[in-house]
C-alpha beads as a LAMMPS data file, in Angstrom:
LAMMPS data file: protein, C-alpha beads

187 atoms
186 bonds

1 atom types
1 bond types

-500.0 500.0 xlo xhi
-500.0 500.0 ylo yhi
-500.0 500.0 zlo zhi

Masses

1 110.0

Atoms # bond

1 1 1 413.500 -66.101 -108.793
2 1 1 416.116 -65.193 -106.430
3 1 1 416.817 -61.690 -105.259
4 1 1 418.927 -59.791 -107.506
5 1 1 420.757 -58.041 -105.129
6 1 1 424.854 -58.729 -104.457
7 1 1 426.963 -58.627 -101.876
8 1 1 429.143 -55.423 -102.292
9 1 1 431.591 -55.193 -99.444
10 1 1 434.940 -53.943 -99.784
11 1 1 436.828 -55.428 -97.341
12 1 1 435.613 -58.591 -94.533
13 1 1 437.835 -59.208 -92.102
14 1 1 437.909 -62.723 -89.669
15 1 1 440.307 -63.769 -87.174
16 1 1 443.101 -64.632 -89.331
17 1 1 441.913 -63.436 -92.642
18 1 1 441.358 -60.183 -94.606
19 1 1 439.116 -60.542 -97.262
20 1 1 440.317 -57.553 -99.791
21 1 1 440.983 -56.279 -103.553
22 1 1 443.211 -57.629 -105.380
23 1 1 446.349 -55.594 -105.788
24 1 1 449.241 -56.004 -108.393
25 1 1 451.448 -57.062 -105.957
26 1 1 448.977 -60.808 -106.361
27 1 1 449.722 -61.215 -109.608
28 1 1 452.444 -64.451 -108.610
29 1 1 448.956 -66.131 -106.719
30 1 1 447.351 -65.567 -109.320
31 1 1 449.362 -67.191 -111.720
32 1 1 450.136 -70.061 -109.401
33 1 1 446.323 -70.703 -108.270
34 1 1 445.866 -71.179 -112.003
35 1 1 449.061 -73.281 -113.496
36 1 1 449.316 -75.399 -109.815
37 1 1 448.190 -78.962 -111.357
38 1 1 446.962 -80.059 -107.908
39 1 1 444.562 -76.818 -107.700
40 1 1 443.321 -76.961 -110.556
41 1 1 442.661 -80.730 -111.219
42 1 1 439.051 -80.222 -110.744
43 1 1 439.067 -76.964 -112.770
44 1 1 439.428 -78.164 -116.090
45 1 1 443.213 -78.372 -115.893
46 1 1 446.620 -75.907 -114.667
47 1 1 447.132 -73.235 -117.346
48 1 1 450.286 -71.893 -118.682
49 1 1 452.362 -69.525 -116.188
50 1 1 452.988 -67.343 -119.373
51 1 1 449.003 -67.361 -120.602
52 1 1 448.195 -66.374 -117.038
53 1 1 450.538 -63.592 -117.087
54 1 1 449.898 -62.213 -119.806
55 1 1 446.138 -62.332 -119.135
56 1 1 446.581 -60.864 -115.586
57 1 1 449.053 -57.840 -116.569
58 1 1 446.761 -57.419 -119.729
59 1 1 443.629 -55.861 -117.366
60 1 1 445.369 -55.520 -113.957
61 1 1 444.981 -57.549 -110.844
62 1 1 442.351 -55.186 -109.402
63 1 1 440.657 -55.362 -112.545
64 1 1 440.242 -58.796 -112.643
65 1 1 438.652 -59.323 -109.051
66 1 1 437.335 -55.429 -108.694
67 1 1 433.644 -57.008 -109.071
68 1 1 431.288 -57.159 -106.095
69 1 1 431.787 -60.006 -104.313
70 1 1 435.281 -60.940 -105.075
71 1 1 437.500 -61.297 -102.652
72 1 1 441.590 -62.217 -102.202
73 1 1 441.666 -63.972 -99.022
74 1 1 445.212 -62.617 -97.745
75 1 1 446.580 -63.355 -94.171
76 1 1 445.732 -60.224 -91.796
77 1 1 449.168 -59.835 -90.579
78 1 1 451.390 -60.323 -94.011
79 1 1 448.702 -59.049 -96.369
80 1 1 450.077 -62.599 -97.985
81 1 1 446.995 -63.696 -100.641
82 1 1 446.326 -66.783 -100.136
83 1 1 443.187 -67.899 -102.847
84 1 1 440.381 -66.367 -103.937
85 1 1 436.701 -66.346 -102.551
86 1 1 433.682 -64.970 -104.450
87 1 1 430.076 -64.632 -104.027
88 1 1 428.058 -63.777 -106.896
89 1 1 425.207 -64.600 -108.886
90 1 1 424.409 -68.109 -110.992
91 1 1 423.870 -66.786 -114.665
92 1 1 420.785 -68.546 -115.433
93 1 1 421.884 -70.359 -118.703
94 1 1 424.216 -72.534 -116.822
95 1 1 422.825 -75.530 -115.347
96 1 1 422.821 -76.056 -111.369
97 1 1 420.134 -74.253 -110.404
98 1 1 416.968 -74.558 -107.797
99 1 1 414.349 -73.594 -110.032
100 1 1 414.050 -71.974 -113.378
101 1 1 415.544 -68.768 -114.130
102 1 1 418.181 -69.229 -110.987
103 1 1 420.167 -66.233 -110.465
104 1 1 420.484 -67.357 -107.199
105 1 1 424.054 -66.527 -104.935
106 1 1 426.809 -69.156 -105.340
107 1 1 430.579 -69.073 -103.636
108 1 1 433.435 -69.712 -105.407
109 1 1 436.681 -70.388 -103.706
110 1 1 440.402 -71.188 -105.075
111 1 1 443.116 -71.393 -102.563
112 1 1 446.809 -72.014 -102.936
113 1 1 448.021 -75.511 -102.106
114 1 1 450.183 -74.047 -99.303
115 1 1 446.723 -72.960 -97.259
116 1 1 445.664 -76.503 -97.952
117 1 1 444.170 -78.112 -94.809
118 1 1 444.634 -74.983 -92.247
119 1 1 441.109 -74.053 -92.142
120 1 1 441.733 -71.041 -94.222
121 1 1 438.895 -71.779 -97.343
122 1 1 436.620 -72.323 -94.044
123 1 1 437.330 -69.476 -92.713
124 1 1 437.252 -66.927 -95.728
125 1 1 433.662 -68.673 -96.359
126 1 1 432.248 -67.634 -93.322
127 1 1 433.343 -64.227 -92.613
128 1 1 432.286 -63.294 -96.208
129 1 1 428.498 -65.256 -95.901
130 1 1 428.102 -63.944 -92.317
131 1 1 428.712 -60.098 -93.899
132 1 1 426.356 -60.643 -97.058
133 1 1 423.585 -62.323 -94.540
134 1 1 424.017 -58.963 -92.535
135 1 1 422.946 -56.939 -95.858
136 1 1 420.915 -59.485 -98.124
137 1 1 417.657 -60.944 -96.966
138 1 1 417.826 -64.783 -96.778
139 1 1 417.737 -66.752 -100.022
140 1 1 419.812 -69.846 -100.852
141 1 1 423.563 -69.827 -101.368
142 1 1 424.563 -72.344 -103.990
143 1 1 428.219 -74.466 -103.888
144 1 1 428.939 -75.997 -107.403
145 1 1 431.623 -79.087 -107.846
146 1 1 432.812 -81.825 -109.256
147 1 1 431.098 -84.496 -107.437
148 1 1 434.572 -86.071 -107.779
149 1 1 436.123 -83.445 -105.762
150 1 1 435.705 -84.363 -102.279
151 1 1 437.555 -81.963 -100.504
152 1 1 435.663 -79.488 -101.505
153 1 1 432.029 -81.297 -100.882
154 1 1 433.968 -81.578 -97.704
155 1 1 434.559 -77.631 -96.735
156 1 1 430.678 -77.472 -98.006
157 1 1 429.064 -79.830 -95.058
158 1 1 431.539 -77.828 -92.764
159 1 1 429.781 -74.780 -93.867
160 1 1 426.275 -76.214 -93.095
161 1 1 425.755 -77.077 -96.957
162 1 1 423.783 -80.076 -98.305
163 1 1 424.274 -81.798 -101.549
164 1 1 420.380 -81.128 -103.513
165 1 1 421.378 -82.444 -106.866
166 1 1 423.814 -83.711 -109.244
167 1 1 424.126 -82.612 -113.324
168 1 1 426.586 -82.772 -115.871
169 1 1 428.463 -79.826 -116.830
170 1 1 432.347 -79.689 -118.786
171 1 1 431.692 -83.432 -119.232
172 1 1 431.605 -84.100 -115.299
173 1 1 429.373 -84.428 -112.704
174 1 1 428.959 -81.916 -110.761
175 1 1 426.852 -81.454 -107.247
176 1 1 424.844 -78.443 -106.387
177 1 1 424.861 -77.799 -102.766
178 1 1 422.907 -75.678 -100.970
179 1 1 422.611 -73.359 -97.667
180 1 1 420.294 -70.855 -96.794
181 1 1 421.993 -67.019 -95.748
182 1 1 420.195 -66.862 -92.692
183 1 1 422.199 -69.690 -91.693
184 1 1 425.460 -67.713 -91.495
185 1 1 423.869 -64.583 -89.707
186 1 1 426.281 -63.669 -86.628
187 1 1 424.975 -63.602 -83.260

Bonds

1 1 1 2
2 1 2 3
3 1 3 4
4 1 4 5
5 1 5 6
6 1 6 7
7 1 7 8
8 1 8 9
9 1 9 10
10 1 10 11
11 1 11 12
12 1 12 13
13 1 13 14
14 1 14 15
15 1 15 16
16 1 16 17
17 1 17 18
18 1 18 19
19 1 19 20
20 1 20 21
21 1 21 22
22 1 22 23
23 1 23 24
24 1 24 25
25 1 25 26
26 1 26 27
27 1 27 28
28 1 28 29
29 1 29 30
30 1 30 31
31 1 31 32
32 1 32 33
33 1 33 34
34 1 34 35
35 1 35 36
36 1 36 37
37 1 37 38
38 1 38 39
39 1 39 40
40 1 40 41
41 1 41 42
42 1 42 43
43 1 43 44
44 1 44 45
45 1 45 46
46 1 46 47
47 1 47 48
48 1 48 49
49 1 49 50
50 1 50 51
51 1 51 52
52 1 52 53
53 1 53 54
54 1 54 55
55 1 55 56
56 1 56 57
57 1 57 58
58 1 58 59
59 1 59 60
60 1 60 61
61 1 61 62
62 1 62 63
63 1 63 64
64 1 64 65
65 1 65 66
66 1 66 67
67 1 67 68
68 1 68 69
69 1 69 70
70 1 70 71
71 1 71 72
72 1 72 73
73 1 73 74
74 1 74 75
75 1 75 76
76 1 76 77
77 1 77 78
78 1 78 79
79 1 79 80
80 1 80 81
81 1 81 82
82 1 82 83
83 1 83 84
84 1 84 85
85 1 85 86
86 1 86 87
87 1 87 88
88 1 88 89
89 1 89 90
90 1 90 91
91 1 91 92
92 1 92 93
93 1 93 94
94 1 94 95
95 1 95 96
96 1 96 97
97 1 97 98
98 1 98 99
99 1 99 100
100 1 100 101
101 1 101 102
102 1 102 103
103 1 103 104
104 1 104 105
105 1 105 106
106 1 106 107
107 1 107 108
108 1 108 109
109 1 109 110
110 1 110 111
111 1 111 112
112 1 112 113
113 1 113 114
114 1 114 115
115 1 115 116
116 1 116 117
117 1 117 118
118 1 118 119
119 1 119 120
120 1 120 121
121 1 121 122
122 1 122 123
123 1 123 124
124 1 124 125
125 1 125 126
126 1 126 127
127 1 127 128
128 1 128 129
129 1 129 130
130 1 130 131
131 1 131 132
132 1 132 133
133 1 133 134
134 1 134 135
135 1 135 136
136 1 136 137
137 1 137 138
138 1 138 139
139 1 139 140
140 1 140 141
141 1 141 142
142 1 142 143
143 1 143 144
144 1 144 145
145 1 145 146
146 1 146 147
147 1 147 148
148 1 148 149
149 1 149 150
150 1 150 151
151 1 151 152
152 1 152 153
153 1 153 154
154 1 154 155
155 1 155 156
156 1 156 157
157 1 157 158
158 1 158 159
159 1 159 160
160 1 160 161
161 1 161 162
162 1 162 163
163 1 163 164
164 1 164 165
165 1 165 166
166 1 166 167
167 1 167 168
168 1 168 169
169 1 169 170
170 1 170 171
171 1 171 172
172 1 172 173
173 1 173 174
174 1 174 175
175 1 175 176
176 1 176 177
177 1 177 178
178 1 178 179
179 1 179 180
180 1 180 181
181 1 181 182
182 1 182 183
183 1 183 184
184 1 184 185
185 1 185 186
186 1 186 187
């Protein structure tokens, strides 16, 4: 089984990113990373702008994303959010795992369509993997998509990431692709 350990950081910062809290003040990219239809087309569909509201004013922005690992990926200079990145732990009862049990790490990442193709979800992944590879020990890092979703299978083998598997979850395929920590540690 994987080490149980998360990444806890507060704040990663790269060359054009800062990888923060949320704040209430992201409560419009929040509700338009969720009801964008181009977004969300691999992520079982865009919500309502109201549902979203309602959902994010109900607990608070920093609420929602105050968990270890979660991260609004804003520009540095504009504090401007531009998706969300988060690196957490695989609950075991989902499939898309590398053995039994799981648990291992997996990134997440939703970006607005505006930071589409600018190298920003590349980026964000990075700087947050090359912090949590300075404070975990190595283990595998899992990426789970739609197999159908090549953009994203595309920022994976950017990353260093290889597709292991496929398996069907929410009635799709979906690819499990993998990368070791150590392979993000900064020189």
């Amino acid at each position: 089984m994987a080490d149980p350990r998360i990444f806890d950081a507060q704040c990663v910062e790269s060359e054009r990113l800062r990888l923060r809290k949320a704040h209430d003040v992201d409560l419009d990219g929040f509700v338009e990373t969720q009801t964008d239809e181009r977004v969300r087309r691999y992520l079982g569909g865009p919500r309502t702008a109201q549902e979203v509201r309602e959902f994010v004013e109900s607990v608070g922005a920093s609420t929602l994303m105050s968990q270890p690992g979660c991260f609004i990926a804003a520009i540095k200079e504009t504090d401007d959010m531009l998706g969300m990145i988060l690196l957490n732990r695989r609950y075991p009862d989902k499939p898309g795992h590398l053995e039994h049990g799981g648990n291992e790490l997996e990134l997440t990442y939703v970006f607005r369509q505006r930071a589409w193709g600018q190298g920003y979800a590349t980026e964000a992944a990075r700087a947050v993997l090359g912090a949590a590879a300075a404070e975990l020990p190595d283990q595998p890092v899992l990426v789970i998509t739609q197999s159908a979703n090549r953009a994203s299978l595309r920022l994976a083998a950017r990353l260093g990431f290889g597709v292991v598997s496929t398996f069907v979850e929410h009635g799709a395929d979906q690819s499990l692709v993998v990368a070791h920590l150590k392979s993000f540690q900064r020189a």
